[in-house]
C-alpha positions as CSV (number, residue, x, y, z in Angstrom):
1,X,47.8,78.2,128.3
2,X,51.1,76.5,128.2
3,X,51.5,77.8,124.6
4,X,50.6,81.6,125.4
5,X,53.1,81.3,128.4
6,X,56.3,80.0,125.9
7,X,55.0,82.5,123.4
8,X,55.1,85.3,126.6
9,X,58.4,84.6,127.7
10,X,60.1,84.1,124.1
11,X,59.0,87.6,123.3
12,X,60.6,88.7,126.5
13,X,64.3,86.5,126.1
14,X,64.1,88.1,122.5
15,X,63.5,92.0,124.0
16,X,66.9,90.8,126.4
17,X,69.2,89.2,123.8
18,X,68.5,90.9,120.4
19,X,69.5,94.2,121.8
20,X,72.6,92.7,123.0
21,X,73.3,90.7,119.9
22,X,72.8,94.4,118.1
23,X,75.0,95.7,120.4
24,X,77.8,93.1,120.1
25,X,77.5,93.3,116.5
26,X,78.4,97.8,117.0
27,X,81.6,96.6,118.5
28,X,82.8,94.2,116.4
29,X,81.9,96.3,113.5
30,X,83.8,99.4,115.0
31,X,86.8,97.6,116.0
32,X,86.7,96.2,112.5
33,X,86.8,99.5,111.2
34,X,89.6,100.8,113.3
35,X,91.8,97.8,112.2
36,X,90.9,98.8,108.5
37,X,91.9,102.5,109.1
38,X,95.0,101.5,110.7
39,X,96.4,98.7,107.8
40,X,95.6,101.7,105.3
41,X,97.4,104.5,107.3
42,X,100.1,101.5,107.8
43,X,100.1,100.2,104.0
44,X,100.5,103.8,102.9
45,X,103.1,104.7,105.2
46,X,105.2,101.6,104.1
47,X,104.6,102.9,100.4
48,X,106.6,105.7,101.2
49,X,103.4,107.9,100.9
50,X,103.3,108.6,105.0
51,X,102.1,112.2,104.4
52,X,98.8,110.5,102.6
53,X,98.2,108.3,105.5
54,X,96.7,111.4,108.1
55,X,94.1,111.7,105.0
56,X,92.9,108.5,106.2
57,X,89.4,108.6,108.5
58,X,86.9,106.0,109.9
59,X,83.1,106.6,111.3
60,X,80.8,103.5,112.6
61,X,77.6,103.3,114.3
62,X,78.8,102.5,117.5
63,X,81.0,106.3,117.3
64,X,77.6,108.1,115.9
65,X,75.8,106.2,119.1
66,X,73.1,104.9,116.4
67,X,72.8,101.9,118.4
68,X,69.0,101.6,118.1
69,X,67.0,99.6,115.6
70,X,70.1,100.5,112.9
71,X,72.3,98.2,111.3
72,X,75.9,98.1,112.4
73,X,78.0,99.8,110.1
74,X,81.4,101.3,109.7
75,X,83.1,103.0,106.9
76,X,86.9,104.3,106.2
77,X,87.0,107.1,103.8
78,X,89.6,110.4,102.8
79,X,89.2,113.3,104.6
80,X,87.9,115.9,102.8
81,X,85.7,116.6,99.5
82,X,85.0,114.0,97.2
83,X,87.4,115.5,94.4
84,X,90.1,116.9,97.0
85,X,93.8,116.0,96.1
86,X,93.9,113.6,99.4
87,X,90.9,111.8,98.1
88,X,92.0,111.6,94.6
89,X,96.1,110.6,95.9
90,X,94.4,107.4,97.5
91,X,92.2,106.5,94.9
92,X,95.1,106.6,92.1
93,X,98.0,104.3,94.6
94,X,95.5,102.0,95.8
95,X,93.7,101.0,92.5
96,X,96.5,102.8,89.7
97,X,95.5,105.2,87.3
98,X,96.4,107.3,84.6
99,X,96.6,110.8,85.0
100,X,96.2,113.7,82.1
101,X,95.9,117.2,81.9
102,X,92.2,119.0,82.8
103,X,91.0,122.3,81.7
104,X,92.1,121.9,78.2
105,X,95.9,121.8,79.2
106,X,98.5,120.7,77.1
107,X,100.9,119.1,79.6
108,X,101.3,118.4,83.5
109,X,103.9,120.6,84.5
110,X,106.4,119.7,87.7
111,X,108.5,122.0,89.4
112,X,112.3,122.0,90.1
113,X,113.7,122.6,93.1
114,X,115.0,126.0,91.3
115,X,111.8,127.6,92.2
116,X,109.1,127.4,94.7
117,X,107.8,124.6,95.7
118,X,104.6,126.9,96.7
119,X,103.4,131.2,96.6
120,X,101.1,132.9,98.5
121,X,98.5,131.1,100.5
122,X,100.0,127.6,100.1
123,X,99.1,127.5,96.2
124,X,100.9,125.0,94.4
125,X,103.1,126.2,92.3
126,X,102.9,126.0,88.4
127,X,103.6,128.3,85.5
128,X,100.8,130.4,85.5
129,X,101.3,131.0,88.9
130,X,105.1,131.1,88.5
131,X,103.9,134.1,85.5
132,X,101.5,135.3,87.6
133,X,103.1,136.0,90.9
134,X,106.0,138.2,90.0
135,X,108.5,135.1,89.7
136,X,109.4,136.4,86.1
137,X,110.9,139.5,87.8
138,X,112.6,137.9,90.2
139,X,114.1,134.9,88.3
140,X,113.0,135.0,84.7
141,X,111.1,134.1,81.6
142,X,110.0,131.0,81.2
143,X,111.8,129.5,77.5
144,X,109.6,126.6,76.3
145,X,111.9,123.8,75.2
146,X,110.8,120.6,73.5
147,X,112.5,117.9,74.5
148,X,110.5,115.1,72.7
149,X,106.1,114.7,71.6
150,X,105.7,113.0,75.5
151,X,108.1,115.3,77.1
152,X,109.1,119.7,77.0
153,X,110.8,122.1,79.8
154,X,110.4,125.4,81.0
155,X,113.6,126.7,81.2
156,X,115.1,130.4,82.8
157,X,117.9,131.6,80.8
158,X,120.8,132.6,82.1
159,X,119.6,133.1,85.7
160,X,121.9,132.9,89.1
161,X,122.0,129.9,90.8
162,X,122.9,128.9,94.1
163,X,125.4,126.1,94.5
164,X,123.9,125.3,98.3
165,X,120.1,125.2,97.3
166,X,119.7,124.9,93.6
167,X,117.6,127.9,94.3
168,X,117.4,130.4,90.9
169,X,117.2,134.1,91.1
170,X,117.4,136.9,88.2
171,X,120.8,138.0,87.0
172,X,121.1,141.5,88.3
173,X,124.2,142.6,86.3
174,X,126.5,140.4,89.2
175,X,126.7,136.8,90.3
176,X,126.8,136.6,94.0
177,X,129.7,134.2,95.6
178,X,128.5,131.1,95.8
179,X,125.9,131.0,92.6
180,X,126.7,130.1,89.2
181,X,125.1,132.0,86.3
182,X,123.6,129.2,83.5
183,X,120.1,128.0,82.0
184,X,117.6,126.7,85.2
185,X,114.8,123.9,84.3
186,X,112.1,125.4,86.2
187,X,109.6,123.2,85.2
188,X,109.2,119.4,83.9
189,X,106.6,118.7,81.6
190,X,105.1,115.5,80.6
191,X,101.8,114.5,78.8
192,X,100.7,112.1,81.3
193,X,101.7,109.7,83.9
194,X,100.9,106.4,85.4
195,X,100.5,105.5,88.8
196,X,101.3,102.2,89.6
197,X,98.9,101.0,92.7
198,X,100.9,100.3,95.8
199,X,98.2,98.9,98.3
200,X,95.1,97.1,97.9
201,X,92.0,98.5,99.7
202,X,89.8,96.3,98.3
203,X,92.6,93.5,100.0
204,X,92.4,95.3,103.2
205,X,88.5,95.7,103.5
206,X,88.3,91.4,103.2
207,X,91.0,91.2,105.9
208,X,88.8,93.6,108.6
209,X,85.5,91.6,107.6
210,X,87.1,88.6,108.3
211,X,88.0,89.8,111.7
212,X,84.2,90.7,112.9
213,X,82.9,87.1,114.0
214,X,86.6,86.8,116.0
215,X,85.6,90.5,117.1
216,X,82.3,90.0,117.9
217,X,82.7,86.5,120.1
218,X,85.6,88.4,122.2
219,X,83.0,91.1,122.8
220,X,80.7,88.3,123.3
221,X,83.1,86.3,126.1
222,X,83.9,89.7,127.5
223,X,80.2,91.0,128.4
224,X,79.5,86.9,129.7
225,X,82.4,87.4,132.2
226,X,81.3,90.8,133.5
227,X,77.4,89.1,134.1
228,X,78.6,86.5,136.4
């Protein structure tokens, strides 16, 4: 009898505390996660990459309230598709990489602040665009110049320049006050380039799992002190 009665009230102590030790464990995992978001956002910012850190997300079980039987998790991720820029900028700085030209391209091509840094609906600029959008009427051709088998520019001949904004536009049979008629680099080309990593996720990630038993035990202390 005495055996049934134990075996009767454990079940019951375990239907009180496990579903507190679960929901402990949400907490500490979610603050964990938060901290983690906030050292990347942080790291990035101090890499001088601050525009990349808003690309930055987080998501646990305790924000999707899927406190039942599941396991606590947490995740930090880029906002966006898998293969967006965001996604792809924060993989490259935080591991390295080294980055080539898709779609069968020859080079990666830069632009200069002598031409838009963007057309249209926000598209990036680059020289099919710059051909594409009317730029060669109201600037120039593009003159591919070799510079060595890693490196080539995209240069506007004799184009007017402005001395204020380094800004090109066509020569129009005058040169405005304030411009100077000469060859404009439009664009930089280059075969490839490296990315040196400038934070450590993977660095990050050990720090915020190291904080969940301090996290959990303060969530721990704190729901004690509200029971008495």
């Amino acid at each position: 009898m005495a055996r049934r009665r134990w075996k009767r009230e454990g079940k019951g102590m375990a239907a009180i505390v496990i579903p507190q030790l679960k929901a402990v464990a949400h907490v500490a995992i979610d603050r964990a996660t938060t901290s983690a978001k906030n050292d990347t956002r942080q790291r990035i910012t101090a890499a001088g990459l601050g525009r990349l850190a808003g690309a930055v997300g987080s998501m646990s079980s305790l924000q999707r309230r899927k406190l039942g039987g599941g396991v606590a998790t947490g995740v930090i991720f880029a906002r966006g598709k898998t293969d967006s820029r965001a996604n792809q900028a924060l993989l490259a700085y935080s591991e390295g990489a080294s980055i080539f030209p898709t779609s069968g391209k020859r080079w990666l091509a830069f632009p200069t602040k002598a031409v838009p840094r963007r057309v249209g609906r926000g598209r990036k600029m680059t020289p099919a665009i710059y051909n594409a959008s009317g730029l060669v009427q109201s600037i120039g051709k593009l003159v591919f110049i070799p510079v060595s088998a890693k490196e080539a520019l995209l240069v506007a001949r004799k184009v007017n320049v402005s001395r204020r904004t380094g800004r090109a536009k066509a020569y129009a049979g005058r040169t405005p006050r304030g411009s100077d008629r000469k060859d404009v680099v439009a664009f930089v080309l280059i075969k490839f380039t490296l990315r040196a990593q400038r934070f450590s996720q993977r660095a990050i990630m050990m720090r915020a799992q190291r904080l969940v038993p301090t996290f959990a035990a303060e969530e721990q202390a704190s729901r004690s002190a509200r029971a008495i």
